[in-house]
C-alpha positions as CSV (number, residue, x, y, z in Angstrom):
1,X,-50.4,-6.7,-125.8
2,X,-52.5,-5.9,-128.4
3,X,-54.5,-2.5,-128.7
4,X,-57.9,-2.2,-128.8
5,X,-61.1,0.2,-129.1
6,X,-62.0,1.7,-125.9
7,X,-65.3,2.5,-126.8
8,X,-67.1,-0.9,-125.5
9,X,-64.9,-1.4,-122.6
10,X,-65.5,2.1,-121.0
11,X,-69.0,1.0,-121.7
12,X,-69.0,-2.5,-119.6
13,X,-67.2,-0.5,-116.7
14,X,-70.2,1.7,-117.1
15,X,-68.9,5.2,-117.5
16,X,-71.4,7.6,-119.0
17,X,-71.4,11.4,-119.3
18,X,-74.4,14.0,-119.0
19,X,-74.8,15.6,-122.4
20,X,-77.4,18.1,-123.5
21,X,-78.8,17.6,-126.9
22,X,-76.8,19.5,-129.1
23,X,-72.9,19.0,-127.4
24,X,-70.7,17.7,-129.0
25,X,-67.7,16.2,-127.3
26,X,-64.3,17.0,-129.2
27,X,-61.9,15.6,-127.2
28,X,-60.9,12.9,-124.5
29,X,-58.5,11.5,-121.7
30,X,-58.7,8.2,-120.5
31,X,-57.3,7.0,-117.3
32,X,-57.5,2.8,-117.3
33,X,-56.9,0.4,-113.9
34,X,-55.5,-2.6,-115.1
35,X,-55.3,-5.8,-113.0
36,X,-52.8,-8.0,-114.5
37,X,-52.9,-11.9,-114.7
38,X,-50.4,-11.9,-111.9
39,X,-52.2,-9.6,-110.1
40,X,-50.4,-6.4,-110.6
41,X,-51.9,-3.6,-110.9
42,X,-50.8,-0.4,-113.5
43,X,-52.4,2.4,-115.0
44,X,-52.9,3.3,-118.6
45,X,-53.6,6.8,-120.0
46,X,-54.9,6.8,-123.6
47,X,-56.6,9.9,-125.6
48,X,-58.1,10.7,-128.6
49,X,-56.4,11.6,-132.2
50,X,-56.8,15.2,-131.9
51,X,-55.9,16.0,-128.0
52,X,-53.1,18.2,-127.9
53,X,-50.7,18.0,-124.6
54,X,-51.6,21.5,-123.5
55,X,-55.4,20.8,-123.9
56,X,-54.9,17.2,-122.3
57,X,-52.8,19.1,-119.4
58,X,-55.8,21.1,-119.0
59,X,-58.2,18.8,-118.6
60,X,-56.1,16.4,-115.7
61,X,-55.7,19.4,-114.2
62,X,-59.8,20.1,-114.1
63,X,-60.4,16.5,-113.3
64,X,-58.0,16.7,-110.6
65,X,-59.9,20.0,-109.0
66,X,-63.6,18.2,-109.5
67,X,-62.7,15.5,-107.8
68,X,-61.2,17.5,-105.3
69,X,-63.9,19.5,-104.7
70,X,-61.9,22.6,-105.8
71,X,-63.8,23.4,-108.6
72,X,-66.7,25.9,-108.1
73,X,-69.0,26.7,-111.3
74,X,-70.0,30.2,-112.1
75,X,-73.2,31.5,-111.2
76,X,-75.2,32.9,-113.7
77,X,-77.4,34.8,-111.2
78,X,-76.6,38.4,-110.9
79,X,-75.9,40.6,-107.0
């Protein structure tokens, strides 16, 4: 299998992130489906250059809580 650039397949599968003018996005963690052309499925996990383990660690663990619905953001609103 050959590698290739994430960037345009993310893109067909439609994945898209809410970014505020001025963020920058440092890092990322990508967690792929594949279907196979015998029909078996696997998962992939790529990230980018820079991503350390304890940083990638983090942010599975994050994702994990989010989609859990065990993250709660802070409030800025004071008692």
């Amino acid at each position: 299998m050959a590698d290739q650039e994430l960037g345009q397949i993310i893109d067909a599968l439609g994945a898209r992130a809410d970014l505020d003018e001025g963020d920058l996005p440092t890092d990322a963690f990508v967690i792929l489906k594949i279907v196979k052309a015998d029909g078996t499925v696997s998962l992939v996990h790529r990230r980018s250059e820079s991503l350390d383990w304890t940083t990638a660690l983090g942010m599975i663990t994050a994702a994990h809580n989010i989609e859990n619905g065990g993250y709660v953001a802070e409030t800025t609103d004071d008692p």
